[in-house]
C-alpha positions as CSV (number, residue, x, y, z in Angstrom):
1,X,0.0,0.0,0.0
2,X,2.7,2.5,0.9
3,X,4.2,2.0,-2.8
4,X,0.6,3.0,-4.4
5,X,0.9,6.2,-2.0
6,X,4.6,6.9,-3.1
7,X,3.5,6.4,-6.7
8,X,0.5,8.3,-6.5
9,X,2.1,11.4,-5.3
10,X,4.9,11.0,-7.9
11,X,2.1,10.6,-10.8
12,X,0.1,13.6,-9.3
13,X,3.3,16.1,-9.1
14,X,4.1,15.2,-12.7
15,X,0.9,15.5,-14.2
16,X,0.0,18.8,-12.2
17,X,-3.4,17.3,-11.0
18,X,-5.6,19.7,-8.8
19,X,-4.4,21.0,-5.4
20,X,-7.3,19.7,-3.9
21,X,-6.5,15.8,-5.0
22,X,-2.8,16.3,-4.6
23,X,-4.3,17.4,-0.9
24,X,-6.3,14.1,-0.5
25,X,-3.6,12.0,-1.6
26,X,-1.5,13.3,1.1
27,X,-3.8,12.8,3.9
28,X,-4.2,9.7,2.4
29,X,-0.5,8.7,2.5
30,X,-0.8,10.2,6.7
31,X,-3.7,8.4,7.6
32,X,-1.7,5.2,6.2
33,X,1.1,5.9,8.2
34,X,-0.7,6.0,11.4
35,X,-2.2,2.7,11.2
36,X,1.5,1.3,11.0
37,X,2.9,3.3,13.7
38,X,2.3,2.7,17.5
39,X,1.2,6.2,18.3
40,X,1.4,5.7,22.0
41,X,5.1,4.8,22.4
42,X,5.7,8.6,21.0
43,X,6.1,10.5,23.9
44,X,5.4,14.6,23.0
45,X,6.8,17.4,25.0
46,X,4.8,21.4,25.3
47,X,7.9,22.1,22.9
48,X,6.9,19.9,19.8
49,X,3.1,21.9,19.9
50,X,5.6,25.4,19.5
């Protein structure tokens, strides 16, 4: 799935698609990553909201 994402944003960026689905496919790509990566062994500090 990752590979589609990569490719995706590759294809959209050469073919100068809409901002609006460039957009999507990068929330996309986010949301993707998220469900891969344990979220609560990332430990945020006050500093990383600043």
């Amino acid at each position: 799935m990752r590979v589609q994402c990569e490719t995706s944003l590759r294809i959209a960026d050469e073919y100068n698609v809409r901002k609006y689905t460039k957009q999507r496919l990068e929330l996309l790509e986010l949301e993707m990553k998220s469900l891969f990566e344990n979220d609560k062994v990332k430990q945020k500090g006050l500093s990383d909201f600043m």
